[in-house]
ZAMARGU-4260 file (C-alpha; in steps of 0.2 Angstrom, whole numbers, plus 5000, padded with zeros to 4 digits):
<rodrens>
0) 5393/5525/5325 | 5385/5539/5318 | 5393/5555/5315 | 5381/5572/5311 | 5382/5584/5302
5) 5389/5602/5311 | 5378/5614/5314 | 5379/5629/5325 | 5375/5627/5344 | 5374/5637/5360
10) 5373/5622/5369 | 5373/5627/5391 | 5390/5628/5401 | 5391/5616/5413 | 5387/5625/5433
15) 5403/5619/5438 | 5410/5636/5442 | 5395/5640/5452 | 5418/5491/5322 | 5429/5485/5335
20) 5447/5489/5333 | 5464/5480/5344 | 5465/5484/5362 | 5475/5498/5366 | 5488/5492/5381
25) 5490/5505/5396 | 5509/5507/5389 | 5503/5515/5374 | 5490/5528/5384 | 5502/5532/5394
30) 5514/5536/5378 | 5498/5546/5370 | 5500/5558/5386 | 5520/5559/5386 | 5515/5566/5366
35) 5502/5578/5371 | 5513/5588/5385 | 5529/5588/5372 | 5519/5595/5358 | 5513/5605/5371
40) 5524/5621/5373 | 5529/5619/5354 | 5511/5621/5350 | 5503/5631/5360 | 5506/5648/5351
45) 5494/5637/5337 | 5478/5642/5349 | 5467/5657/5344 | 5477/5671/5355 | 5462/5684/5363
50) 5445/5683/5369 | 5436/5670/5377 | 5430/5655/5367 | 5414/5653/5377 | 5407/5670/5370
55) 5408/5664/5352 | 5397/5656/5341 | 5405/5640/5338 | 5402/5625/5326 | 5397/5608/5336
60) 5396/5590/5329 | 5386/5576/5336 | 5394/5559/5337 | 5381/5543/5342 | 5388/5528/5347
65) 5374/5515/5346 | 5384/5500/5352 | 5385/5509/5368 | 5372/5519/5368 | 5376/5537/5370
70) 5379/5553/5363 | 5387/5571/5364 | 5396/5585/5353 | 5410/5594/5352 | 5418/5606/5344
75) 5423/5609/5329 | 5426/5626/5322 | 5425/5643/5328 | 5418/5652/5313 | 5421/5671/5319
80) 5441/5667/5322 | 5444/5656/5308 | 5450/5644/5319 | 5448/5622/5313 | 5449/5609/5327
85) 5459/5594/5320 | 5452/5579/5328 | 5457/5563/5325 | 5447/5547/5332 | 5459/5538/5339
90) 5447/5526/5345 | 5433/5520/5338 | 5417/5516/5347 | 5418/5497/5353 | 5411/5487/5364
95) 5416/5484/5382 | 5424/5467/5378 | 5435/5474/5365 | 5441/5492/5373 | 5456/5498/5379
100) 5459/5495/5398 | 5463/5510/5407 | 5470/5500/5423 | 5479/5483/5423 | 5461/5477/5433
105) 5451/5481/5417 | 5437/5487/5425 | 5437/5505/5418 | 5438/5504/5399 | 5440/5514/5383
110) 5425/5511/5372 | 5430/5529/5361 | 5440/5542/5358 | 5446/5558/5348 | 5461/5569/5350
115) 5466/5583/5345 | 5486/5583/5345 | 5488/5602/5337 | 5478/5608/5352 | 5482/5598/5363
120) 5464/5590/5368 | 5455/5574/5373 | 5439/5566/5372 | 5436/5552/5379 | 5422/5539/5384
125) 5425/5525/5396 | 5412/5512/5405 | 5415/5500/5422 | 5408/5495/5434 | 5405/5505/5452
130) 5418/5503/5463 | 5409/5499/5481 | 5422/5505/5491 | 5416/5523/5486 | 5398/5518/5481
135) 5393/5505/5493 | 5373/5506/5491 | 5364/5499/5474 | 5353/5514/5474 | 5359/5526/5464
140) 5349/5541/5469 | 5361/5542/5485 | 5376/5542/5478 | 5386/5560/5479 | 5392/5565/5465
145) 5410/5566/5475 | 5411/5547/5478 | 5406/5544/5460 | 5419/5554/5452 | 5430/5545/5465
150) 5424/5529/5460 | 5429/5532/5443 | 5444/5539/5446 | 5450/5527/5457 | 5451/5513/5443
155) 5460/5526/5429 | 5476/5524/5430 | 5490/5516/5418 | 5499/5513/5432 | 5501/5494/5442
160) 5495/5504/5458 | 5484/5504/5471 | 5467/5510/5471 | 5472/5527/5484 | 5487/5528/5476
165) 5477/5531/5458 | 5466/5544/5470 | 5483/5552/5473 | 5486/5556/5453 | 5468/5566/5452
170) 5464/5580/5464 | 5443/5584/5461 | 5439/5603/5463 | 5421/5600/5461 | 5408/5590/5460
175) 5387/5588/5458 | 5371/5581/5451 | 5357/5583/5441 | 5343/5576/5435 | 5340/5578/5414
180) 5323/5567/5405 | 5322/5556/5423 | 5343/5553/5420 | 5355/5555/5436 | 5369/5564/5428
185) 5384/5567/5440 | 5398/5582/5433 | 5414/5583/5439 | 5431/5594/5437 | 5447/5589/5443
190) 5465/5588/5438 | 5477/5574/5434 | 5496/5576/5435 | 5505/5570/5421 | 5523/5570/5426
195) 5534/5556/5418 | 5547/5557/5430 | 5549/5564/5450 | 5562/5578/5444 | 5551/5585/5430
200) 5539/5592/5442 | 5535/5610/5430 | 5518/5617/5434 | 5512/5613/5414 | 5515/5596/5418
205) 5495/5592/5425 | 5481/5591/5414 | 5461/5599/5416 | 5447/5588/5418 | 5428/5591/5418
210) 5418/5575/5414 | 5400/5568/5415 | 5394/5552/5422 | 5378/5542/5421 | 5371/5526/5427
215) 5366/5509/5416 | 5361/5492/5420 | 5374/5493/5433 | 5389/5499/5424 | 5396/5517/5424
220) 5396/5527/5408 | 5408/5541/5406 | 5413/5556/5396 | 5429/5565/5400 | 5435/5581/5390
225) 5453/5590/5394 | 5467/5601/5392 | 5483/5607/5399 | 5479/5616/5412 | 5489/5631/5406
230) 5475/5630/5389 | 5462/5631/5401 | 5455/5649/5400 | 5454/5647/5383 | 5447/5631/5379
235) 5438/5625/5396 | 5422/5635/5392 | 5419/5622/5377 | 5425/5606/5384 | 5410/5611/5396
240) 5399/5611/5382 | 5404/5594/5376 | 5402/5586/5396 | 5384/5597/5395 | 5380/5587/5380
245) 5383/5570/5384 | 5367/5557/5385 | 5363/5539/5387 | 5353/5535/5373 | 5337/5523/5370
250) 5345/5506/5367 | 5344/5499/5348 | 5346/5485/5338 | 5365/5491/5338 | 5367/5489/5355
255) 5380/5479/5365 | 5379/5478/5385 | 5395/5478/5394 | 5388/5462/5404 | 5388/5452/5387
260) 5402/5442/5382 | 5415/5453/5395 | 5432/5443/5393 | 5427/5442/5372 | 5440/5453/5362
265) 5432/5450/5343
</rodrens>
């Protein structure tokens, strides 16, 4: 992994609105989300109060990931307010043998991530295969960009479910594609609810989505950024950036396929 220095960015909003460490089990990620919402209403006076964070010069980070092959930034300060993000990586970057499932099946996998706790945000990167009940055809310049994102979202879940019942979890509010240096790029927004039990049904209780999706040597490669839905307004705008900045990468030396060694966990 490499990690570069910050600079300042005006990297484009997305058009929505038109090294290997232990294997995480599903258990603990679904603990990890239980936190966030907690800290959540205790927190949440910690976010800069007025204004909208897209208008604002803000101070992005480049992380590379050359066992995978991919990169993006994110945020890490907002010079004008004073305001310090306080990521943590949870996750290191590691290779698909090694990552954190994020369904009993193990398709879809963790291979990074960073939180930030304080403020209540997520990073993620996750690769799997296609699922073919959505994305039937090899060809990936017919695919809609509604079945991929429901071919990913059908395999994240904690949860020992079925595939539709996954679906059911996620509600996708929009979805499209586009074409960067040759690269299908498919970008997506939807929301996940995030209750822990069927009486604590409160409205702050889901969280928001957007997410960026790209094809490699038949494995899906995926960057999700999000929020309490509630935090939205405030910090979509640059969870946007972050999905907008997200690459495959020319493979090096570095780089590990997901088809090598899959069931190897060292």
């Amino acid at each position: 992994m490499v990690v570069l220095s910050p600079s300042l960015l005006s990297l484009p909003t997305l058009p929505f609105f038109s090294v290997a460490s232990k294997p995480t089990s599903p258990n603990v990620l679904w603990r990890r989300d239980l936190l966030l919402l907690a800290l959540s209403s205790s927190l949440s006076t910690h976010f800069p109060s007025s204004g909208c964070l897209a208008a604002e010069d803000v101070r992005m980070t480049s992380l590379v990931d050359e066992i995978n092959a991919y990169t993006y930034s994110y945020p890490v300060e907002l010079p004008s307010k004073k305001f310090l993000f306080k990521w943590v990586e949870s996750r290191k970057p590691e290779r698909y043998s090694s990552a954190a499932p994020l369904s009993p099946d193990a398709r879809l996998r963790i291979v990074s991530e960073r939180v930030d706790i304080v403020d209540n945000l997520i990073i993620s990167v996750s690769i799997g295969p296609p699922n073919v009940q959505f994305l039937k055809s090899k060809d990936k310049k017919t695919w809609a960009a509604k079945d991929v994102a429901d071919s990913v979202l059908s395999d994240k879940s904690a949860l020992r479910v079925t595939s539709s019942q996954r679906m059911s979890e996620s509600s996708v509010l929009d979805a499209h594609a586009s074409e960067i240096d040759g690269e299908l790029y498919w970008y997506y927004e939807y929301l996940v609810r995030k209750s822990p039990t069927k009486s604590a049904q409160e409205a702050n209780l889901y969280r928001h989505y957007v997410a960026s999706t790209a094809e490699r040597e038949g494995y899906l490669y995926s960057l999700s950024a999000s929020t309490l839905s509630k935090e939205w307004t405030k910090m979509g705008p640059l969870l946007e950036q972050t999905v907008a900045s997200f690459r495959l990468l020319p493979p090096t030396d570095n780089y590990v396929p997901p088809y090598k060694d899959p069931w190897r966990f060292w």
